[in-house]
C-alpha positions in Angstrom: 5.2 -8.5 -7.5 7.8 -9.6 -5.0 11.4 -8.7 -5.7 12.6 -12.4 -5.5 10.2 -12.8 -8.7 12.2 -10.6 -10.7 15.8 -11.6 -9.1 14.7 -15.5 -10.0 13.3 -14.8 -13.4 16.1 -12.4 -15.7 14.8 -14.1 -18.7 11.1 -12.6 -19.0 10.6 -13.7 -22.7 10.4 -17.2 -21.5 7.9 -16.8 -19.1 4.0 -16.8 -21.0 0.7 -15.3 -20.2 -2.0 -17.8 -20.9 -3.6 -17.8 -24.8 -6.6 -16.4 -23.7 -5.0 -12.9 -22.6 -3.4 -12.9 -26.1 0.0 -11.1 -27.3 -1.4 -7.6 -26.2 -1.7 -8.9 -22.6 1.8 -10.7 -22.9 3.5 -7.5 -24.7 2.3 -5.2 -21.7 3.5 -7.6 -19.1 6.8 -7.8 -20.9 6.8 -3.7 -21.0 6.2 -3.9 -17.5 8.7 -6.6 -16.4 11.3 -4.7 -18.3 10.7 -1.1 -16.5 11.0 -3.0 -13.0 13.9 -5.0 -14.0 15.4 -1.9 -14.9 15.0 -0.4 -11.6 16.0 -3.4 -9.6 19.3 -4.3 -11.5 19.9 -0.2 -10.7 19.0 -0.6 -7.1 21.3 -3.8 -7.0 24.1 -1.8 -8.8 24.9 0.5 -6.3 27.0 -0.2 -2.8 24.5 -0.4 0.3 25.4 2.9 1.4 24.3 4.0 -1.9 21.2 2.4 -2.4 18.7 5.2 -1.8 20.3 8.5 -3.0 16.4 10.3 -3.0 17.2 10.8 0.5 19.9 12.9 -0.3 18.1 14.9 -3.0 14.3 14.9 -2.7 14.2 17.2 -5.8 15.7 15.0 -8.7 14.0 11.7 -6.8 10.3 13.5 -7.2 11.3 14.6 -10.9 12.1 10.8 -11.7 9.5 9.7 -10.0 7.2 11.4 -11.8 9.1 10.4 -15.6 8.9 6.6 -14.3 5.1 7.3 -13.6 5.1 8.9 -17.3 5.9 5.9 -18.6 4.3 3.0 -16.9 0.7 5.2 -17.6 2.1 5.0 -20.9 2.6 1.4 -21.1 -0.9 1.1 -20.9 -2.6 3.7 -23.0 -0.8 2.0 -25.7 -2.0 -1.1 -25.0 -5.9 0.1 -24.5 -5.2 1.8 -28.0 -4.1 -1.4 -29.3 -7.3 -3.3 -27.7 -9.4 -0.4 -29.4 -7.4 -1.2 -32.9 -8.0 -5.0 -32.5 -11.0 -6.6 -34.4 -11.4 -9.3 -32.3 -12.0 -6.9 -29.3 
């Protein structure tokens, strides 16, 4: 998704996925929306000179990159778990 679609749309609890994809669907996009949110505002945060400190320290970017990675894989092994657990699935 586009960066302007995050920058536009701060309040992600507003925004619904259709009935059909159900509250797993809508609690993984919600997951998801939060964890680039997060990044973004971060990105935002810092002065333009600042914006992309992994240049300067390859190291810690590849370590974070790899915990961010972590948990986005996360994000959805706990949602295929909670399809598995769901009767009507």
């Amino acid at each position: 998704m586009k960066e302007s679609y995050f920058l536009r749309n701060k309040n992600m609890k507003s925004q619904r996925v259709t009935k059909l994809f159900g509250p797993l669907f809508q609690d993984l996009i919600e997951k998801l929306y939060g964890f680039f949110r997060k990044h973004i505002d971060e990105t935002d945060n810092h002065p333009d000179d600042q914006k992309y400190p992994f240049e300067e320290n390859l190291a810690a970017s590849q370590e974070a990159a790899l915990k961010d990675y972590a948990e986005v894989i996360q994000y959805f092994d706990d949602a295929i778990e909670a399809i598995k657990e769901d009767p009507i699935f």
